[in-house]
C-alpha positions as a Markdown table, in Angstrom:
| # | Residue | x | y | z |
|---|---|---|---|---|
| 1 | Unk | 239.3 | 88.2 | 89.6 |
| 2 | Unk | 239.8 | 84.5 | 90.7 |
| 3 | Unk | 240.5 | 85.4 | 94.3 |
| 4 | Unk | 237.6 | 84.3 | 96.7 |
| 5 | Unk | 238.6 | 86.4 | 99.3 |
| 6 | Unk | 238.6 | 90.0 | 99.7 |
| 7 | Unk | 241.3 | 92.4 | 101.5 |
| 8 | Unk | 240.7 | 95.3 | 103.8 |
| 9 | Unk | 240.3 | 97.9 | 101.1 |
| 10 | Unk | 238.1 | 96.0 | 99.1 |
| 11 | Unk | 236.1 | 95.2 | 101.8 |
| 12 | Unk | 236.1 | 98.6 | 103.2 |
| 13 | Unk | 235.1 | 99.7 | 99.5 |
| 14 | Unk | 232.0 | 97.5 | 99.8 |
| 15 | Unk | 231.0 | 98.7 | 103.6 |
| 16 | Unk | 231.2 | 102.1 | 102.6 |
| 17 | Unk | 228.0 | 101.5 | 100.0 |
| 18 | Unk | 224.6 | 102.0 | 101.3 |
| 19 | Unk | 222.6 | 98.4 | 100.9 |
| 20 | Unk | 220.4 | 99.8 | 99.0 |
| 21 | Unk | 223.6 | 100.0 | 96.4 |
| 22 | Unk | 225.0 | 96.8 | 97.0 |
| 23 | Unk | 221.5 | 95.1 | 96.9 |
| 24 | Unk | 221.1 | 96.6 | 92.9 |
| 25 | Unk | 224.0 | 94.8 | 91.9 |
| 26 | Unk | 223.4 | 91.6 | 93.4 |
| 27 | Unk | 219.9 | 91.7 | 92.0 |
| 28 | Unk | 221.5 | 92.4 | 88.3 |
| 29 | Unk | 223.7 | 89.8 | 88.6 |
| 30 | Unk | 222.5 | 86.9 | 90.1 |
| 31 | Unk | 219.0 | 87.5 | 88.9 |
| 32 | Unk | 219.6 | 89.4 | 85.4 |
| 33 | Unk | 223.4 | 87.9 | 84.7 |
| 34 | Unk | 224.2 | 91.5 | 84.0 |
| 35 | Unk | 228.4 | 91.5 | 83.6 |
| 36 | Unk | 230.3 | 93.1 | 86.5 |
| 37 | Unk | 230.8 | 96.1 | 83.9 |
| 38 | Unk | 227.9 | 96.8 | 82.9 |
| 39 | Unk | 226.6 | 97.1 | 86.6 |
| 40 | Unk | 229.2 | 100.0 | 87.2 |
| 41 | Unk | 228.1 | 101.6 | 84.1 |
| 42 | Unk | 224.4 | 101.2 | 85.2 |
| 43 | Unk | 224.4 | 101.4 | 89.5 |
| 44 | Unk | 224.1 | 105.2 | 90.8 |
| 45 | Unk | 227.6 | 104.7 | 93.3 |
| 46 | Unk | 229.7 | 102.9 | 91.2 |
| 47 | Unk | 232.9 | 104.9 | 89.9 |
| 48 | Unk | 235.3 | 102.3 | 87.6 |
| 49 | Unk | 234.4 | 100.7 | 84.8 |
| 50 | Unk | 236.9 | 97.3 | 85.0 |
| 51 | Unk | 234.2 | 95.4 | 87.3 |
| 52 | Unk | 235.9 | 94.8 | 90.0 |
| 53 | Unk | 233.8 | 97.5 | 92.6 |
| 54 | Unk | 230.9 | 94.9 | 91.1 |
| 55 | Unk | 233.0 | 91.9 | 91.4 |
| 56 | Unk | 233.6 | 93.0 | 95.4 |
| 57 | Unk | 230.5 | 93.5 | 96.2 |
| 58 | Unk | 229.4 | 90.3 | 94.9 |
| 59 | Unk | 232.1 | 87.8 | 96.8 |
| 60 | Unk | 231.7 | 89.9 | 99.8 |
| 61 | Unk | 228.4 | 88.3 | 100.1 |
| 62 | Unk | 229.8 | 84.8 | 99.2 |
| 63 | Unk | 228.9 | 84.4 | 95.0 |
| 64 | Unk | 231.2 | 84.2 | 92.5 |
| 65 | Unk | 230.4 | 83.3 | 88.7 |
| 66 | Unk | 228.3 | 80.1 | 89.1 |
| 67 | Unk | 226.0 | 82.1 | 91.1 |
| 68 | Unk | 225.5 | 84.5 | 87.7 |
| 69 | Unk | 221.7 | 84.4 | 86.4 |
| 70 | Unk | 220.8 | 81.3 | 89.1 |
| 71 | Unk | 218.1 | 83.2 | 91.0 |
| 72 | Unk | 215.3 | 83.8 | 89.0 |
| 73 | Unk | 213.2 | 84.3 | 92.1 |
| 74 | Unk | 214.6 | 87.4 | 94.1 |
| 75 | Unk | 213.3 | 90.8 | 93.7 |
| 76 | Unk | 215.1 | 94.5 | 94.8 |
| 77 | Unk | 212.9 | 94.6 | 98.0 |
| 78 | Unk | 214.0 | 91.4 | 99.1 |
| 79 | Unk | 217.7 | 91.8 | 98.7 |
| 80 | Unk | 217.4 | 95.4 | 100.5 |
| 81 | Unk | 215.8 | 94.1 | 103.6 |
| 82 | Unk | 217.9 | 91.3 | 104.2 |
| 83 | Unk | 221.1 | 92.6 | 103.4 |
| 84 | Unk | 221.2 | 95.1 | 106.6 |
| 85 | Unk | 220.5 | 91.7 | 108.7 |
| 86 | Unk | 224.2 | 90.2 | 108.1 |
| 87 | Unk | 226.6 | 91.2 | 110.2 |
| 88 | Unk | 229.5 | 93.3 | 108.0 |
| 89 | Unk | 231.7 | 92.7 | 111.0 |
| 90 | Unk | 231.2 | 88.7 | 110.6 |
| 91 | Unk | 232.0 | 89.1 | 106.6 |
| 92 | Unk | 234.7 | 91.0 | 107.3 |
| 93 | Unk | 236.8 | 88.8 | 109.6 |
| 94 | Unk | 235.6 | 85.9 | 107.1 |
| 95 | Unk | 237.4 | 87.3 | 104.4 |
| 96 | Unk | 240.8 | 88.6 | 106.4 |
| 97 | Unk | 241.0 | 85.3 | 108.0 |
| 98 | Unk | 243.7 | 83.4 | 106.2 |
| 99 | Unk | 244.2 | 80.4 | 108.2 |
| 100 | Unk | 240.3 | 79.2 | 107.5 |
| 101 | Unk | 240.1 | 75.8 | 106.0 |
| 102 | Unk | 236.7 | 75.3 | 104.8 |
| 103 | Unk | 236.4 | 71.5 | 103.5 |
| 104 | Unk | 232.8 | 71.4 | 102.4 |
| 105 | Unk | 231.6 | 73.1 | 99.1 |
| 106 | Unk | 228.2 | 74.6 | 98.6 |
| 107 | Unk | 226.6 | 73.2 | 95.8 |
| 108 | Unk | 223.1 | 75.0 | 94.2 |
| 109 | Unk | 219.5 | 73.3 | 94.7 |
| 110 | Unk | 216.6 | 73.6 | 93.4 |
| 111 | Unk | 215.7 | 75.6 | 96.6 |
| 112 | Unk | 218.2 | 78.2 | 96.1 |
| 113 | Unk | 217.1 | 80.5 | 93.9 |
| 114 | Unk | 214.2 | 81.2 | 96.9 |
| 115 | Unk | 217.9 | 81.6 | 99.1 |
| 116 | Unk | 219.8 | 84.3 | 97.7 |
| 117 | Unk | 222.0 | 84.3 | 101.0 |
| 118 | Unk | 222.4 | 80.3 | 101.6 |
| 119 | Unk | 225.8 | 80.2 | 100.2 |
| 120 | Unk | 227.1 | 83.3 | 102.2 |
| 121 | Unk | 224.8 | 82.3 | 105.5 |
| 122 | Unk | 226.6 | 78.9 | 105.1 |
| 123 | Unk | 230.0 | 80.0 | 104.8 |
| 124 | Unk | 229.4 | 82.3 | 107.7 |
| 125 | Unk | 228.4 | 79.1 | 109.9 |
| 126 | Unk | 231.2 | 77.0 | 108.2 |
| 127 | Unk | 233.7 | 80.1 | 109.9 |
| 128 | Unk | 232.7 | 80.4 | 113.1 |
| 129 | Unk | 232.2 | 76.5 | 113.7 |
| 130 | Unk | 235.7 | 76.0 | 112.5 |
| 131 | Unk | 236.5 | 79.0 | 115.1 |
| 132 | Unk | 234.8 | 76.6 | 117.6 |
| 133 | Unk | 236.8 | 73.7 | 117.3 |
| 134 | Unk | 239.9 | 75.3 | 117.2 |
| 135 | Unk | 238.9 | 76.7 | 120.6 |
| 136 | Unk | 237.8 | 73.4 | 122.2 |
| 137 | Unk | 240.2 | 71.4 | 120.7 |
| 138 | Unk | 243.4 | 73.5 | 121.4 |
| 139 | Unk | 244.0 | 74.0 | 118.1 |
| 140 | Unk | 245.1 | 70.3 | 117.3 |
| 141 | Unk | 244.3 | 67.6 | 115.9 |
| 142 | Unk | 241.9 | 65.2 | 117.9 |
| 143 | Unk | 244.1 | 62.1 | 117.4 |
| 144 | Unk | 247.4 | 63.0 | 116.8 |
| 145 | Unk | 250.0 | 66.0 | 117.3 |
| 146 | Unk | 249.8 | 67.9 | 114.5 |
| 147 | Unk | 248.6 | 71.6 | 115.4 |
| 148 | Unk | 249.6 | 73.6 | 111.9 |
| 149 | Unk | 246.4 | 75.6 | 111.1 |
| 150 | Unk | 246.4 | 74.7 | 107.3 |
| 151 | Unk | 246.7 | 70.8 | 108.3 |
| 152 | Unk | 243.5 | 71.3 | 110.5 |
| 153 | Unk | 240.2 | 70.2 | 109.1 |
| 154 | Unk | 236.5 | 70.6 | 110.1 |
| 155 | Unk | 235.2 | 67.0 | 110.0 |
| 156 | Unk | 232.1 | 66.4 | 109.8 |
| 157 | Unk | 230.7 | 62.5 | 111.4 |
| 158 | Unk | 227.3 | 62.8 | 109.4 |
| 159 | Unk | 228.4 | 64.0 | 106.3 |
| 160 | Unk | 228.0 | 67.3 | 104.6 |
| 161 | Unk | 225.6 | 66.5 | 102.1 |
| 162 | Unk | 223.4 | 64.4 | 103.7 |
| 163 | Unk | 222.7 | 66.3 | 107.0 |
| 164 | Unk | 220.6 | 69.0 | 107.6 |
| 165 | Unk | 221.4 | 72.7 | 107.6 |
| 166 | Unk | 221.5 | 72.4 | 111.0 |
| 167 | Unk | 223.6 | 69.6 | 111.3 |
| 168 | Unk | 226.6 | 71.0 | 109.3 |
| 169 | Unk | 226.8 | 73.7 | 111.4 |
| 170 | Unk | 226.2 | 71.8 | 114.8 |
| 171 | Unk | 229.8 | 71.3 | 116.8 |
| 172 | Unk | 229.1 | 67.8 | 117.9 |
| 173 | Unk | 228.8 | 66.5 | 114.0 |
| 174 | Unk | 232.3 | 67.4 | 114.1 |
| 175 | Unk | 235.8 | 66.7 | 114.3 |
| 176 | Unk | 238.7 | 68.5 | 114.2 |
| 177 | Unk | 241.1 | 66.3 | 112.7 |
| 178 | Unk | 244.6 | 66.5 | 110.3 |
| 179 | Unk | 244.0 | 66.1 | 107.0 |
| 180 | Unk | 245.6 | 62.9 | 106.9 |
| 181 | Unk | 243.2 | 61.4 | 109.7 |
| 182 | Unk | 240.2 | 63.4 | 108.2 |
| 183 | Unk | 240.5 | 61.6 | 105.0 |
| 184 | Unk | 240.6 | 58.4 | 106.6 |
| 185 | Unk | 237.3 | 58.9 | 108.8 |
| 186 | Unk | 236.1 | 60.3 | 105.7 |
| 187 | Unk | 236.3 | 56.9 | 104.0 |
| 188 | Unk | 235.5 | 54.8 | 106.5 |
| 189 | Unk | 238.8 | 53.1 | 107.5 |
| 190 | Unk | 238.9 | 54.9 | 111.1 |
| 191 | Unk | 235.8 | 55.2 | 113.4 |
| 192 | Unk | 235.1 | 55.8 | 117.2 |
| 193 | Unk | 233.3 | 53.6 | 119.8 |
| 194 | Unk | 230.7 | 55.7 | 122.4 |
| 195 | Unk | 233.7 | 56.1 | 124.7 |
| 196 | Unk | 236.1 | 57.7 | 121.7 |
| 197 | Unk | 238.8 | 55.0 | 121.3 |
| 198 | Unk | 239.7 | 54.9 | 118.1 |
| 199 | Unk | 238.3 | 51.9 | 115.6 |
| 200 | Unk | 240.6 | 50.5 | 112.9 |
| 201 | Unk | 238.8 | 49.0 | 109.3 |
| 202 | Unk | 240.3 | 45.5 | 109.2 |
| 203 | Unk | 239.8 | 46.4 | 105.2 |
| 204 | Unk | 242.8 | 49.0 | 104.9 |
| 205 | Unk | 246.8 | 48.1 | 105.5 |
| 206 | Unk | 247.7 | 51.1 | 107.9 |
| 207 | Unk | 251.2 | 48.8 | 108.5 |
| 208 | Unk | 251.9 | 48.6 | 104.8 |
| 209 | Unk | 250.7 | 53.0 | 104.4 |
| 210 | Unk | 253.4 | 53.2 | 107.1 |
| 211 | Unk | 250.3 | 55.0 | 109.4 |
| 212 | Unk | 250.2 | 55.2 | 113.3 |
| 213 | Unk | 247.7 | 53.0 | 114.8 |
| 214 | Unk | 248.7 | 53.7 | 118.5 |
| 215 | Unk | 246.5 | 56.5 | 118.6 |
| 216 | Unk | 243.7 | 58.5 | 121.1 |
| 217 | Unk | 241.3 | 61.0 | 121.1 |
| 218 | Unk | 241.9 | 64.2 | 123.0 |
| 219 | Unk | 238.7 | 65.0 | 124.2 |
| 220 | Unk | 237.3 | 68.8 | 123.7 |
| 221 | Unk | 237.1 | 71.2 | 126.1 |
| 222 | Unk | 233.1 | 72.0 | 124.7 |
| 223 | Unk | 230.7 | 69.5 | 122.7 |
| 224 | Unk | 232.0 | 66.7 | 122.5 |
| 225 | Unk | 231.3 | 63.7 | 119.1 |
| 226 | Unk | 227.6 | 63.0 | 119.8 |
| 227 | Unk | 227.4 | 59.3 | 120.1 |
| 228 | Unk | 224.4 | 59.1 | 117.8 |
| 229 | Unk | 226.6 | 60.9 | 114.9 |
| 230 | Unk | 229.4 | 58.3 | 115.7 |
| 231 | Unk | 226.6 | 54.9 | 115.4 |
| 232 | Unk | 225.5 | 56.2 | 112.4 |
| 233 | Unk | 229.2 | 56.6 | 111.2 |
| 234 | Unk | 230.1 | 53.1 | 112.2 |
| 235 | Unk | 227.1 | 51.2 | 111.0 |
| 236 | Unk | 227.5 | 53.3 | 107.3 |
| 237 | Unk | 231.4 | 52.2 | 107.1 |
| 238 | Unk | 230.4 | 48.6 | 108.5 |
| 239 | Unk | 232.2 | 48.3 | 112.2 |
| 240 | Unk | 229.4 | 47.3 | 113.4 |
| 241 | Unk | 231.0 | 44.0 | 112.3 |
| 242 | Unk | 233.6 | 44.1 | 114.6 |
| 243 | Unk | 233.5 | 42.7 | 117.7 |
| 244 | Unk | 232.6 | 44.8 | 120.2 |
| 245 | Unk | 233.8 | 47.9 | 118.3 |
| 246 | Unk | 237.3 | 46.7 | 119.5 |
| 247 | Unk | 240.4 | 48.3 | 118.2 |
| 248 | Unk | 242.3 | 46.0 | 115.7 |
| 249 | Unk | 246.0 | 45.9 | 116.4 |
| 250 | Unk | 247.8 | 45.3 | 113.3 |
């Protein structure tokens, strides 16, 4: 049961159930902690007694076993109203898309247990932004020419954890970038002036890590880096400091 995805008879399982079903077991387990067994011996709907028509139900909405007994706050009503307001279509191609590289975990608040469908609302966004920027960026990486889907990241300029919800899901706090180049904006040793040529820290050895430095930025076809995303990512890593956010050549 350690798979985080579901596939297309597992999620069909889960479509066929009315939401009034599939909101029961959500409230036994995230609310009650009730095991994925004992919901199937309990839930009118439920034929097999392993756990795993529980278990799909639950990570079609996004939870796995951290989210077990972490919402104190939801009740039944609450989970049967808003269920039939996420789109089944939307989960569906979440979960069949394999090529979806999600960098950004969704950790639990203090808030959450008043926002049963954070996690899953967020992965949802995560999806489609990703679907975004593989769209305006040509499926490629912003600075260089790798283009292999699994190799592709969603980076974000402000990141993850400290911007708002709105923010994470906003295409011009992003990047697409390789994983090599997204690590290195991560940490600060790349940036981007206003007019997207690329910034080199003078405080990494990209000669001695045997990494490109004769590099530029592919603009998108759609929302491009907002330029107050990109200050606030140069002043945090400290390029303010260099002159006239000029490129170093080393």
């Amino acid at each position: 049961m350690g798979k985080s995805k579901l596939d297309q008879r597992r999620i069909n399982f889960v479509k066929s159930l009315p939401y009034k079903t599939r909101a029961r077991i959500l409230y036994e387990y995230l609310k009650k902690g009730t095991s994925n067994r004992d919901i199937e011996r309990n839930v009118d709907g439920l034929n097999e007694n392993d756990g795993w028509e529980a278990w799909s139900v639950i990570h079609f909405y996004g939870h796995n076993r951290f989210s077990k007994a972490q919402y104190p706050h939801i009740t039944l009503k609450y989970l049967t109203d808003i269920l039939s307001e996420i789109s089944d279509e939307d989960l569906e191609e979440f979960h069949l898309k394999n090529d979806e590289v999600v960098k950004s975990q969704t950790l639990m608040n203090e808030n959450d247990g008043k926002d049963v469908l954070r996690t899953i609302t967020t992965r949802q966004g995560q999806y489609k932004l990703r679907q975004i920027l593989l769209k305006s960026y040509k499926s490629r990486c912003a600075i260089c020419d790798i283009n292999h889907p699994k190799l592709l990241i969603t980076s974000h300029i402000k990141t993850w954890a400290e911007s708002t919800q709105y923010e994470r899901i906003n295409p011009s706090n992003c990047i697409l970038l390789c994983s090599l180049h997204d690590a290195l904006f991560e940490h600060g040793f790349i940036s981007f002036d206003d007019n997207y040529k690329v910034l080199f820290s003078p405080n990494f050895d990209f000669k001695g890590q045997g990494i490109e430095t004769n590099l530029n930025f592919e603009r998108p076809l759609h929302d491009p880096p907002s330029k107050f995303f990109l200050q606030e990512h140069r002043l945090k890593h400290g390029f303010q400091k260099v002159k006239s956010f000029e490129t170093i050549n080393l």
